[in-house]
Structures are given as structure tokens and as C-alpha cells.
N, C-alpha and C positions, 0 to 999 in steps of 0.2 A: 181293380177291386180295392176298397178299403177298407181296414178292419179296423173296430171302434174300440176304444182302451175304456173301459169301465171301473165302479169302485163301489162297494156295500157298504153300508156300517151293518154292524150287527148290532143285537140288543144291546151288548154291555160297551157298547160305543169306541169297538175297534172295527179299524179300515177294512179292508179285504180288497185285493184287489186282481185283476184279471190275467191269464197268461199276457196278453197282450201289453195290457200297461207293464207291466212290469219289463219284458223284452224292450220297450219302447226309451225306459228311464235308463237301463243299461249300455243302450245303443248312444243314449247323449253322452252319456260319464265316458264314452271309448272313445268318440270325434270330437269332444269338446275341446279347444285348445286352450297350452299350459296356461298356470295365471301369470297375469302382467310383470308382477315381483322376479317374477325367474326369468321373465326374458327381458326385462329391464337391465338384471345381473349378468345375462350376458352377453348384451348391447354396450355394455357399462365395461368388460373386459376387454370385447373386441377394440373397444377405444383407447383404453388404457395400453395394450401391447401386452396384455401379459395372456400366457394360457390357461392355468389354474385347471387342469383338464378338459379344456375345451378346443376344438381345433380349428383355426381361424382361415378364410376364405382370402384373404389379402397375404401376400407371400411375405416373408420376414424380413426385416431391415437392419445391417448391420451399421451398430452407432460406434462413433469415434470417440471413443476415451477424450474428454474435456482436457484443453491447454488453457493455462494461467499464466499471463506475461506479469513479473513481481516489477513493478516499482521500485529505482533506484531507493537508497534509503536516506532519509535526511542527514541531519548533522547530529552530534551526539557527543556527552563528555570524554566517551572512549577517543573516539577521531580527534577532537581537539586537541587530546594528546599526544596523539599520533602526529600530530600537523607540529605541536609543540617540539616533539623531541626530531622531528626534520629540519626545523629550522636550527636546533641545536647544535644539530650535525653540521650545517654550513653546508650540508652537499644539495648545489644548485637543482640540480636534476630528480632528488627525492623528493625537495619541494613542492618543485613544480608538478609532479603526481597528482597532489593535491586541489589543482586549480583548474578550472576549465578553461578553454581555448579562448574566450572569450572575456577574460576574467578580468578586472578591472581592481588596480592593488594605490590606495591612496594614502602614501608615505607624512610619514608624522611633520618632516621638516620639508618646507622648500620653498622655490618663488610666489607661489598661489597660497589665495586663503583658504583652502582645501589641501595644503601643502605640496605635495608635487602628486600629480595625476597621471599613473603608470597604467596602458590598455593593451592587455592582449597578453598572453603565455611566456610567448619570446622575447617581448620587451622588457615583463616582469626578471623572467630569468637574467638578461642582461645584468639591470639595477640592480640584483642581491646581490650576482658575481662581484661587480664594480665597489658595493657593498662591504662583502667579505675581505677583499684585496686591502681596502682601507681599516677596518675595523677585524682584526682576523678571529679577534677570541669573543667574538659579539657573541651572548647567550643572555634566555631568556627564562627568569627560573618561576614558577606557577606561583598563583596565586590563591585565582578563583578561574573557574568557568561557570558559565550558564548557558541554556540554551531555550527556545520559544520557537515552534512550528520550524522555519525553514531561516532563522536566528539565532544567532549565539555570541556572544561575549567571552572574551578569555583575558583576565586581567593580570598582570606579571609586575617583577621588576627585571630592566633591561641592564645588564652591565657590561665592559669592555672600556678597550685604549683603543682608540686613535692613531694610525701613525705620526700625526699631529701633535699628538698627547693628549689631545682629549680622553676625560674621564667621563663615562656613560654609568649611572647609575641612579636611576628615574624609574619611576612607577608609571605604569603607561597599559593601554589596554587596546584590543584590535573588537572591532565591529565587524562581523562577521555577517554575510549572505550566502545562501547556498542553492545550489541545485542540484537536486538529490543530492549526492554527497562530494561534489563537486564546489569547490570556492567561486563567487561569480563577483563577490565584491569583498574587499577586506580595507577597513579603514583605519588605520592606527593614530593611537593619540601616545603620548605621554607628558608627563608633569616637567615642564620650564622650572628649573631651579637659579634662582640666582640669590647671589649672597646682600643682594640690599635689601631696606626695609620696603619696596613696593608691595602694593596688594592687587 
């Protein structure tokens, strides 16, 4: 059996309409499903992980707190200091703190046009000792420093005797390299002084 949903107008030109229709329009409003917006919003949560009162059909996942491995850190006016007042000290082994294992140290004076080419931690350490034995009150007192990305510059005056008698009293400056905060190259110059008139 079917029952037919009808509707009047009346004179003053309102609707009227039947038991049926009317059962008919309430029946859609009760099976209609929600609007799109709301199950968007929680299609849009389920994905997200969050609940916000809703209760999710995929079981919860426990996440791992983020780890951050930090980056040794470059070189810097402080450290250059640090490296300054080690070598002060003349203590071999403070030094060498300073230098990487692989560290390549190119001394002011020697047989090469690069002067002497010292490679590696323990060789480096050798030559200061050797160094300090000859020269024992060597110190190097600031200047300047600078420094540029994974560069830096530290410019002094060197002074000291000799057991020789040499008198060390020269302005001179180390070229510095680094990794992270490790020495990988140090090149030292300083100023030839002589007493003639050459230029």
C-alpha cells in the first residue's frame, strides 16, 4: 500500500499540508546523514592523532621524544685564547688538546719554502718539546685575533732566548684551520728582522 503525501494552498496563500507529508519530511531529517563539514572534521582528527573527544578505531602509538646530535663547534675568539695561553704554558700535552690527530702544524722557520712541515699529533708534540728545551721562556703575548667560518687568524709578538743567545722578538701571526673546534692546520709566519738596509 502507498500513501500519497498531499498539500492545499488556501485562499490567503498558505501551504497546508497532510498527516502524511508532514511524517514523510520528519522521517528524512532523522536518516539523513551528518553534513560533510563534521565528518571531514573528524576524518581530519583521525589523521592528525589527536582525540579532541572523539574515539579513534586505530590503536595509539607511543612516540619517541626527538634526539638532537649538536655539532662540534667552530673556532672562536674565546678558544684562540685558550690555545694562546696553552702554548704560554709550554706544557706539551695542554697543547696538544687542542689539535686533531691528524693535524698538520707549518713552523715559521726551516729547510722548505713552507718552512718546516710537521704531520700528525705526535710529531707536532715532539717539535714543541724539542722546541721548548731550546727556547725555554718562549711566550707569545696577543695582539689581534679574528676569525671567519671554520678560520681564524691570531696575530702576536713572539719573544724569548735562545740557549744560543738568540733574541726572539718578532711580530708574527699563525693561520689557523679548524674542525669543529679541533686544530687541522696551523701555519705560522713571523717578521725577519735584520739590522741592514734591505727591503
Amino acid at each position: 500500500m502507498i500513501t500519497m503525501a498531499s498539500a492545499s494552498v488556501s485562499a490567503d496563500g498558505r501551504a497546508t499540508y497532510s498527516a502524511a507529508a508532514t511524517a514523510m519530511v520528519s522521517h528524512a531529517c532523522a536518516t539523513s546523514s551528518p553534513p560533510r563539514r563534521a565528518e571531514a572534521r573528524r576524518n581530519t582528527t583521525r589523521r592528525c592523532g589527536l582525540t579532541a573527544g572523539l574515539t579513534s578505531a586505530r590503536p595509539s602509538r607511543t612516540v619517541s621524544p626527538m634526539t638532537t646530535t649538536t655539532a662540534a663547534s667552530g673556532p672562536s675568539i674565546a678558544l684562540l685564547m685558550e690555545i694562546n695561553a696553552a702554548f704560554n704554558s709550554r706544557d706539551v700535552d695542554r697543547i696538544l688538546a687542542f689539535f686533531a690527530d691528524d693535524a698538520t702544524f707549518l713552523m715559521a722557520r726551516g729547510p722548505e719554502p713552507c718552512g718546516r712541515r710537521v704531520h700528525g699529533k705526535a710529531a707536532i708534540g715532539r717539535v714543541l718539546a724539542d722546541r721548548f728545551k731550546v727556547i725555554s721562556d718562549m711566550r707569545w703575548d696577543h695582539v689581534d685575533h679574528f676569525v671567519t667560518g671554520n678560520r681564524a687568524v691570531s696575530v702576536w709578538m713572539v719573544t724569548g732566548t735562545g740557549a744560543d743567545g738568540e733574541k726572539l722578538n718578532y711580530q708574527g701571526s699563525d693561520i689557523y684551520e679548524f674542525r669543529g673546534d679541533k686544530i687541522l692546520n696551523k701555519d705560522t709566519y713571523w717578521k725577519l728582522v735584520e739590522a741592514g738596509g734591505r727591503l
